[in-house]
KOLTOR-511761 format. One line per 8 residues: their letters; for each residue x, y, z of C-alpha. Coordinates in nm, 2 decimals. Example, Ala and Ser with C-alpha at 12.3 -4.5 7.8 and 13.67 -1.06 7.14 Angstrom:
<nodes>
as	1.23:-0.45:0.78; 1.37:-0.11:0.71
</nodes>
This chain:
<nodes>
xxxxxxxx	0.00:-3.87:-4.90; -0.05:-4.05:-5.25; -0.33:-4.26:-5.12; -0.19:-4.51:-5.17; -0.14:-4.78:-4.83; 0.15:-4.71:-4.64; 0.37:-5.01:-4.58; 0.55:-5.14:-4.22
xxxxxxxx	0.88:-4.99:-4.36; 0.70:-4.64:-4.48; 0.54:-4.59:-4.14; 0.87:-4.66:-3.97; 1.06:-4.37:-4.15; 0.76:-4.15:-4.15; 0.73:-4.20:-3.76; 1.13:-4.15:-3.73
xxxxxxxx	1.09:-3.84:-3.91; 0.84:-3.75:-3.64; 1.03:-3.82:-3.34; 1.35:-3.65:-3.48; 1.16:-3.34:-3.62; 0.99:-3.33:-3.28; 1.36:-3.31:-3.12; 1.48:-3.05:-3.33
xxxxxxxx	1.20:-2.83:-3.23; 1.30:-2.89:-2.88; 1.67:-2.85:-2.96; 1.61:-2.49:-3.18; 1.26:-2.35:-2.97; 1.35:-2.47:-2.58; 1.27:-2.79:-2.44; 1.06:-2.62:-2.22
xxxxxxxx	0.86:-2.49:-2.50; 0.81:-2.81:-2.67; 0.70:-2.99:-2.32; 0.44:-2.68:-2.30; 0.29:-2.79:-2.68; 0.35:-3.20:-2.63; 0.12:-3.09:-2.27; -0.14:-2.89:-2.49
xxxxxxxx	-0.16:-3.24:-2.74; -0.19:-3.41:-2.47; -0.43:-3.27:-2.30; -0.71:-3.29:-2.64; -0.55:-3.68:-2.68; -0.70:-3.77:-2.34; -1.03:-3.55:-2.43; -1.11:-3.74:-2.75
xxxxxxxx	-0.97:-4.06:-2.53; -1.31:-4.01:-2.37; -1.51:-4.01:-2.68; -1.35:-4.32:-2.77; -1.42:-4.54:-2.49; -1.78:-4.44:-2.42; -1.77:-4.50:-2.82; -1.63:-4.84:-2.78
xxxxxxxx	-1.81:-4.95:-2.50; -2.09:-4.87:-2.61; -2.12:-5.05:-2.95; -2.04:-4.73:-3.17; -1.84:-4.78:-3.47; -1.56:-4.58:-3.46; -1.33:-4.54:-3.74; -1.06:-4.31:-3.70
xxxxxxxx	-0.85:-4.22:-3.40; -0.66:-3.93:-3.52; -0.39:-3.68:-3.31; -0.34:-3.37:-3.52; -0.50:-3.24:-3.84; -0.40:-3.19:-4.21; -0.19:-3.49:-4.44; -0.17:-3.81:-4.27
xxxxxxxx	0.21:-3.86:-4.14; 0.22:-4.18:-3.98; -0.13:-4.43:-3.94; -0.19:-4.79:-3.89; -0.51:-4.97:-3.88; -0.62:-5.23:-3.62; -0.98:-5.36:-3.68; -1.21:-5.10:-3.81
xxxxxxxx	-1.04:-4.80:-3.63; -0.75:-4.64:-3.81; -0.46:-4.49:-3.56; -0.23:-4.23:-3.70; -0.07:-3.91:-3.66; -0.13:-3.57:-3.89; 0.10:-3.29:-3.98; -0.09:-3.01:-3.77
xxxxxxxx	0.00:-3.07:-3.39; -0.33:-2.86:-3.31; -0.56:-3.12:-3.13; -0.69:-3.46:-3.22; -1.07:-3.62:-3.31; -1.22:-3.95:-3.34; -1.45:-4.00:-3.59; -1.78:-4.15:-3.49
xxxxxxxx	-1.99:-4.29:-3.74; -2.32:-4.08:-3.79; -2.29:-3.83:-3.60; -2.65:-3.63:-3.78; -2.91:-3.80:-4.02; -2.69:-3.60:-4.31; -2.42:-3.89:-4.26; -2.47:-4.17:-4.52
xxxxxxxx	-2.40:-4.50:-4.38; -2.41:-4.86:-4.49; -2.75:-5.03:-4.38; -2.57:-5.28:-4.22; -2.34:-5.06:-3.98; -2.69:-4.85:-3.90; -2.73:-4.98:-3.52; -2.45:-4.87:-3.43
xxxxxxxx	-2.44:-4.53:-3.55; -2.44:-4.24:-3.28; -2.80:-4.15:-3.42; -2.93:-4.42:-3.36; -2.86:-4.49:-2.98; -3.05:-4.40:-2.68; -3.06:-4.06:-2.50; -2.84:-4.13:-2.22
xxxxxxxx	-2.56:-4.35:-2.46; -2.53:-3.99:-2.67; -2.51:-3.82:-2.36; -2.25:-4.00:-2.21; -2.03:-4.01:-2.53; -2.10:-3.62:-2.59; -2.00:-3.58:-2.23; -1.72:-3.80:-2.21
xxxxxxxx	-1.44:-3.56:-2.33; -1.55:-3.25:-2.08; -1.56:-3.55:-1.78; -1.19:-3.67:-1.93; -1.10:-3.34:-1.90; -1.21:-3.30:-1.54; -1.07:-3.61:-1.40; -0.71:-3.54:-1.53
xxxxxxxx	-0.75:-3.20:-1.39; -0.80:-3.39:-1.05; -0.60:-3.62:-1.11; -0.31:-3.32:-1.13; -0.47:-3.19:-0.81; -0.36:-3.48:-0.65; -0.03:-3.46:-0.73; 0.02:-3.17:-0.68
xxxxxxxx	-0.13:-3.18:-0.29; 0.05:-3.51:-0.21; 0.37:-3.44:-0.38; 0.43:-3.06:-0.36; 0.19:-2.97:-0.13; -0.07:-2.68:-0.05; 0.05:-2.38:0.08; -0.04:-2.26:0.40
xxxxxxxx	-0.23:-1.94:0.44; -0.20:-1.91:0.83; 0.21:-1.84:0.77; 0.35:-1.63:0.51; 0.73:-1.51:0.47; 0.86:-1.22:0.23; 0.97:-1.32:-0.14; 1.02:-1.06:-0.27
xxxxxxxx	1.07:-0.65:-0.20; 0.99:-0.39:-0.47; 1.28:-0.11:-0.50; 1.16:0.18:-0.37; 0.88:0.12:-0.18; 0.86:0.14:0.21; 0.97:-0.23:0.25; 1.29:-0.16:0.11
xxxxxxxx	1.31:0.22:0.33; 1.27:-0.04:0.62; 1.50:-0.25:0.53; 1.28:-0.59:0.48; 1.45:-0.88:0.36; 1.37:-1.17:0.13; 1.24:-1.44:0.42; 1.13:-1.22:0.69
xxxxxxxx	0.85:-1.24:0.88; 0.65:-0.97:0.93; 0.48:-1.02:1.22; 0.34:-0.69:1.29; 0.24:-0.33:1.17; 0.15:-0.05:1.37; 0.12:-0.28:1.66; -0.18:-0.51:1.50
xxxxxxxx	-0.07:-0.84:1.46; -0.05:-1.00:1.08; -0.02:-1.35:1.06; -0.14:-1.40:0.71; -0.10:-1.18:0.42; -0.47:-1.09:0.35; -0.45:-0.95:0.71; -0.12:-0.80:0.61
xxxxxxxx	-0.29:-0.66:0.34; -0.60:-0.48:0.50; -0.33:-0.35:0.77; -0.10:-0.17:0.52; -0.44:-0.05:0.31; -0.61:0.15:0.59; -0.27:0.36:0.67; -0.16:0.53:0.33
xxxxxxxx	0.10:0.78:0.41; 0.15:0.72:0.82; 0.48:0.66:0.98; 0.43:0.29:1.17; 0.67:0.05:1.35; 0.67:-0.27:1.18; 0.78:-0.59:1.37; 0.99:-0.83:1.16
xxxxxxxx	1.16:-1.21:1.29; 1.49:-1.25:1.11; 1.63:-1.58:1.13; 1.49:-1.59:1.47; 1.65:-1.26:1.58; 1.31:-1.00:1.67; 1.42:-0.67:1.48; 1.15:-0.33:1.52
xxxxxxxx	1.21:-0.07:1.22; 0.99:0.27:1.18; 0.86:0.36:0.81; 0.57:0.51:0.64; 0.36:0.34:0.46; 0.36:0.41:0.05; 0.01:0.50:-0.14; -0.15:0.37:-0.38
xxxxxxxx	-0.45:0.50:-0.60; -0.78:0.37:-0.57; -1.04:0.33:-0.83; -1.14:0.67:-0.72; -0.84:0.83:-0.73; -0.78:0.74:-1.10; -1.07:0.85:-1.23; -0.99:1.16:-1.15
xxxxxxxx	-0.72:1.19:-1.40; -0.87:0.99:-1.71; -0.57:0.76:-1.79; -0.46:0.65:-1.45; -0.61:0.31:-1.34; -0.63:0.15:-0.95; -0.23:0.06:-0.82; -0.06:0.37:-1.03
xxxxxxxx	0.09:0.59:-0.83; 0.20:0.97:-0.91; 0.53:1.09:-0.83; 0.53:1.43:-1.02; 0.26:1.70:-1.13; 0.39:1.92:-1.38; 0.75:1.82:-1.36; 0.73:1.90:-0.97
xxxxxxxx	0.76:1.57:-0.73; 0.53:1.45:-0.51; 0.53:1.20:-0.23; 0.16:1.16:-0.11; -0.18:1.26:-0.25; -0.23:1.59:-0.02; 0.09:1.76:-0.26; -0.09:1.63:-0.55
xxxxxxxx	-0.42:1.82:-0.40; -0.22:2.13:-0.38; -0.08:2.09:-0.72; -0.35:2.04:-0.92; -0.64:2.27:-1.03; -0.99:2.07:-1.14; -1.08:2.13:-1.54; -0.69:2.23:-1.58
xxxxxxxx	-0.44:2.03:-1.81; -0.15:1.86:-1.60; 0.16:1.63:-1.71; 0.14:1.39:-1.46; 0.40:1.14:-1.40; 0.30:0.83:-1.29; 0.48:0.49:-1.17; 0.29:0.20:-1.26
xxxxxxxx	0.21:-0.13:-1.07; 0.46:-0.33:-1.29; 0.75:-0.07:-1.20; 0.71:0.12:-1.58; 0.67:0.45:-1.53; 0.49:0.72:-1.78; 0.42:1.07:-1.85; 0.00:1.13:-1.95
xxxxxxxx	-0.13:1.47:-1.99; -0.48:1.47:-1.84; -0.77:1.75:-1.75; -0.81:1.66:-1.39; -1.20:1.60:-1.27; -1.28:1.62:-0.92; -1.07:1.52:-0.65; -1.20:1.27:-0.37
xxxxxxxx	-1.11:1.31:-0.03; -0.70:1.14:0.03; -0.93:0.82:0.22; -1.11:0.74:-0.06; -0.81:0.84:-0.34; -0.52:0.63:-0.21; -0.46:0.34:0.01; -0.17:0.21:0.18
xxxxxxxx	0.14:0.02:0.00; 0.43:-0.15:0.16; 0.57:-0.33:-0.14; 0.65:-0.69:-0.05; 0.49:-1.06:-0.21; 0.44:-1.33:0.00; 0.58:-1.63:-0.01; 0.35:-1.93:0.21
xxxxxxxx	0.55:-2.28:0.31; 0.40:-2.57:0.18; 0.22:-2.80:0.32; 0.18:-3.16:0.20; -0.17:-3.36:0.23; -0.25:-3.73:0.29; -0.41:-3.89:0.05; -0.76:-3.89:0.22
xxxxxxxx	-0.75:-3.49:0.29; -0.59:-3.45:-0.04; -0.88:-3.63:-0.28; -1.10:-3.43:-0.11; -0.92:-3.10:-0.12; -0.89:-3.18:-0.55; -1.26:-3.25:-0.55; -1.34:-2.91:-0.39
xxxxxxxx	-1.06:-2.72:-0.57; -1.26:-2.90:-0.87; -1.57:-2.81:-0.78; -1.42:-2.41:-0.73; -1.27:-2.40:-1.04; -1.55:-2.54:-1.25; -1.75:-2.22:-1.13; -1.50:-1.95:-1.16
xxxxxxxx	-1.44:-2.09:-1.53; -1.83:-2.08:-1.61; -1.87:-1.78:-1.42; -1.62:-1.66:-1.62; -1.72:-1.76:-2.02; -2.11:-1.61:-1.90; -1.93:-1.27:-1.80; -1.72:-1.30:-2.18
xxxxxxxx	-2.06:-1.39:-2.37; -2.20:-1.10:-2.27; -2.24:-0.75:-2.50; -2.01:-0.53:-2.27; -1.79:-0.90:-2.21; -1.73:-0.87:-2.62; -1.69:-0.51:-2.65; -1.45:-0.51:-2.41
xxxxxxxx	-1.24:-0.75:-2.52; -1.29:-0.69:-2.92; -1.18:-0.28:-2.80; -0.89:-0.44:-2.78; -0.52:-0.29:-2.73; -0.49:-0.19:-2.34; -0.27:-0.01:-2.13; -0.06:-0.27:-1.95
xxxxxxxx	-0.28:-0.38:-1.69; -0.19:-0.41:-1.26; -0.10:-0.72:-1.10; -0.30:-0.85:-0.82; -0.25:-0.75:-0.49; 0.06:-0.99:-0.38; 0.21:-0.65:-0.32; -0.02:-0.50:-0.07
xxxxxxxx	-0.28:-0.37:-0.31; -0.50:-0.49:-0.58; -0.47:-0.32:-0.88; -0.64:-0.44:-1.21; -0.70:-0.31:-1.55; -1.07:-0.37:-1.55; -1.02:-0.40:-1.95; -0.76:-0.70:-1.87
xxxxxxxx	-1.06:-0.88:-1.74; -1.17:-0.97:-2.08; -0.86:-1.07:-2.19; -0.85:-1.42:-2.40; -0.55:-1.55:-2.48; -0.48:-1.74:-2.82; -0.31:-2.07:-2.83; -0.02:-1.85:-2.85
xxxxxxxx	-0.04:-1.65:-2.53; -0.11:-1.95:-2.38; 0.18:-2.15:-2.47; 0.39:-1.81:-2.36; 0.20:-1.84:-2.02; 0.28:-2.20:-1.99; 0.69:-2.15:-2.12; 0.68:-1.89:-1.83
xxxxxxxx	0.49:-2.12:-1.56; 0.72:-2.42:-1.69; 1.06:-2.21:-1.57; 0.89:-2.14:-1.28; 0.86:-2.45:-1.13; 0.69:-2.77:-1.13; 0.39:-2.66:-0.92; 0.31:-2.35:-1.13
xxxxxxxx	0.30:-2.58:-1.46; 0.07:-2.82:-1.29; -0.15:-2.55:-1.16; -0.14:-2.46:-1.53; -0.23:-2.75:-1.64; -0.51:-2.80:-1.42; -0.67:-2.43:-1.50; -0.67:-2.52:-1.91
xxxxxxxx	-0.83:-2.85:-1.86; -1.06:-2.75:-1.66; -1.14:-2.43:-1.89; -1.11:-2.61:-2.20; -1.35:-2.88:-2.05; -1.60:-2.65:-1.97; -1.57:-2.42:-2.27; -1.65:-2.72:-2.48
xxxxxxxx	-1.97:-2.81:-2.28; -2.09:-2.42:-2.42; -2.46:-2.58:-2.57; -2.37:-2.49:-2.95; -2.21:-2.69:-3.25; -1.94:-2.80:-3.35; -1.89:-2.83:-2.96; -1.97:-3.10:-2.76
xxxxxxxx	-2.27:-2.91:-2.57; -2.40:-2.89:-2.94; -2.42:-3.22:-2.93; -2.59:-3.24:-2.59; -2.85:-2.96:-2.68; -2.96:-3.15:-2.99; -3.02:-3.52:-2.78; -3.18:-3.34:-2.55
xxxxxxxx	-3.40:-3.14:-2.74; -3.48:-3.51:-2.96; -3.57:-3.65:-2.64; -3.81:-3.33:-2.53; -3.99:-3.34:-2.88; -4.05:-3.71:-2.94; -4.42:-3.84:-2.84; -4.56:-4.18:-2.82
xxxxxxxx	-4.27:-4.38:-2.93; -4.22:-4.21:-3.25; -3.84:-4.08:-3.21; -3.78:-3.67:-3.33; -3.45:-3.63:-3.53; -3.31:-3.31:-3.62; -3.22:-3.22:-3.93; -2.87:-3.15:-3.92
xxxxxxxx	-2.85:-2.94:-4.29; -3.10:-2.65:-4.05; -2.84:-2.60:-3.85; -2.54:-2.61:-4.05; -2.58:-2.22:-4.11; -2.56:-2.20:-3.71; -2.28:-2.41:-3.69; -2.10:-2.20:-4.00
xxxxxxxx	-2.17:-1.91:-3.79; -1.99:-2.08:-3.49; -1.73:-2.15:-3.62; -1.65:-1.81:-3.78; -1.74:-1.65:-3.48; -1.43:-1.86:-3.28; -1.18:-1.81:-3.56; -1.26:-1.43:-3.55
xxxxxxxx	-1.19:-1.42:-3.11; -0.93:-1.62:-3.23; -0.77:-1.44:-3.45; -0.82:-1.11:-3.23; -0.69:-1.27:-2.91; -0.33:-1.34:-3.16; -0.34:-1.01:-3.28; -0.36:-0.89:-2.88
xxxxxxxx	-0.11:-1.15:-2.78; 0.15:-1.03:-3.03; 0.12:-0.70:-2.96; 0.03:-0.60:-2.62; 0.16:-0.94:-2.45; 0.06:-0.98:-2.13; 0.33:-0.93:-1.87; 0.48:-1.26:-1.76
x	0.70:-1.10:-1.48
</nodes>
């Protein structure tokens, strides 16, 4: 901190320090918590891993190797590469000698500078963190389909029953098998699903195998609205269900017809998809038929056996789970980038939002869709997925890398697909052996503007995880 070198004995203490500050957290916060962070350092750690051995390998002077940010705590040098830990826990970077033409750099150390090397030696280091990224992510994949397994879709059994919901008028138990409704067979849950959806309101037999014993029980089915049915009382959203209209109780939507005048004020009250219930005044619009207003809820999750692979069907199974997620996750930043992506999520504080439909019915705040969450929600969301078990953390795990990864490969600086779009557009514009370089001080206003742009969906997706949390069951 003085600047002055740190000796062998300094760099032992400082490191102690570390390690036992690093326990206490553990000790006062959870160790659960602190496995959560130590996973989110490790995580950038092996993404600027990859910068450093295409670096290395490829003759580029590298000269810091840094996890964390702010004062140095603990360093040592070996070489011309400086190792060490910073204060921050936020990340980690390696430090590349120049990285634009605005770098100054000693004549002699020019060759093997990132500017000057060829197109596909940028490239590669450039990509090297996203690819790092990727193949840790499938690396996870793997263990989780050898180790845990996959669960299997073609068999489901109850986990759970919501109070007061037909499943628990029929008397369904945690790990039955519901093997039929209304006489149609449902041997997965998505069947299940479509089953319960198309009978809102009507009194079937449902077939359930209990410990082996074959037991028949006769309920009807719950209802849930649709998107439809919401919008005709501004305030509801898809999943809510209402149980009273002017302090008068209602069990399906035909009493809610009858109760209800179009253009008239009414104090509905309304039980919500994750069991809160709520009392909105509302001018009701005009009401859709009870087919297109409701569909059928039973009230049960699924719970599927798993299933574990061998190591042939599993590397291919991680590839294509891979290959899935890399879509969804730019599918998914195109959809954000966009002007009602932004608006939506900037409009910020939302109603708590539905769940998906585990429980018979999807039902999802269509503002929740735009929902970012800040390094805090995500460390909340991997706290929760850590105490749920070791399969949900790794599937964690695997849906931040792979997001991260690709989130970085977005073609503007500071991120690495900055650093892509500028090789590549040196490459397009240099002619006859006369190499184009970009001036890097033209686009430091873009890069400025960047950057403030993250810190401010940073600093709103905080401000949204502190005070509408997102419900982590």
């Amino acid at each position: 901190m003085t600047g002055l070198p740190l000796t062998a004995g300094d760099r032992r203490v400082r490191l102690l320090l570390l390690v036992g500050g690093t326990v206490a957290v553990g000790l006062w916060f959870g160790m659960s918590l602190l496995v959560v962070v130590l996973s989110f350092v490790g995580m950038l750690v092996v993404h600027e891993l990859g910068h450093y051995l295409v670096a290395r390998w490829t003759g580029m002077q590298v000269t810091e190797f840094f996890i964390g940010f702010g004062p140095r705590v603990w360093s040592v040098r070996r070489g011309e590469t400086e190792y060490g830990i910073k204060v921050i826990p936020a990340g980690a970077y390696v430090r590349v000698t120049g990285m634009t033409n605005l770098d100054d750099v000693d004549p002699a150390h020019e060759h093997r500078t990132y500017r000057h090397q060829s197109y596909p030696k940028r490239m590669a280091l450039a990509l090297a963190g996203s690819g790092m990224q990727f193949l840790l992510a499938t690396v996870l994949l793997l263990v989780i389909f050898t180790g845990m397994g996959r669960p299997d879709v073609d068999e489901w059994v109850v986990r759970s029953v919501v109070p007061g919901t037909a499943a628990e008028a029929a008397g369904i138990q945690v790990d039955d098998r519901i093997r039929a409704v209304a006489g149609r067979p449902v041997a997965d849950f998505d069947r299940f699903g479509e089953v319960v959806r198309a009978l809102p309101g009507r009194v079937v037999s449902v077939e359930v195998e209990r410990e082996g014993v074959h037991l028949v029980r006769s309920v009807a089915v719950g209802e849930r609205l649709t998107g439809s049915g919401a919008s005709a009382f501004p305030g509801l959203f898809p999943g809510d269900r209402i149980v009273a209209v002017d302090g008068v109780a209602t069990d399906n939507w035909s009493e809610v017809v009858d109760l209800v005048e179009v253009g008239a004020e009414h104090q509905l009250r309304v039980h919500r998809s994750d069991d809160a219930t709520v009392v909105i005044s509302t001018v009701a619009r005009r009401l859709p038929t009870g087919s297109a207003a409701v569909v059928g809820f039973f009230g049960v999750s699924p719970r599927h056996p798993m299933v574990r692979l061998g190591p042939v069907t599993a590397a291919r199974e991680s590839v294509t789970a891979l290959g899935d997620l890399l879509w969804m996750s730019g599918d998914a930043l195109v959809h954000f980038f966009t002007p009602g992506g932004l608006s939506g999520f900037v409009g910020g504080a939302v109603e708590p939002g539905g769940t998906q439909g585990d429980l018979g019915v999807t039902s999802v705040d269509p503002e929740d869709e735009n929902r970012l969450l800040s390094i805090y929600g995500a460390v909340r969301f991997g706290d929760a997925a850590f105490d749920s078990g070791a399969h949900n953390f790794l599937w964690f795990l695997v849906l931040v890398n792979v997001f991260v990864g690709v989130f970085n490969l977005v073609p503007l600086l500071p991120l690495d697909g900055g650093h892509i779009a500028i090789a590549t557009y040196e490459r397009l514009r240099s002619r006859g052996g006369r190499r184009h370089v970009a001036d890097a001080a033209k686009l430091a206003p873009l890069t400025w503007a960047v950057v403030l742009f993250l810190i401010a969906l940073a600093v709103i997706a905080l401000y949204r995880d502190i005070v509408d949390p997102l419900n982590l069951g």
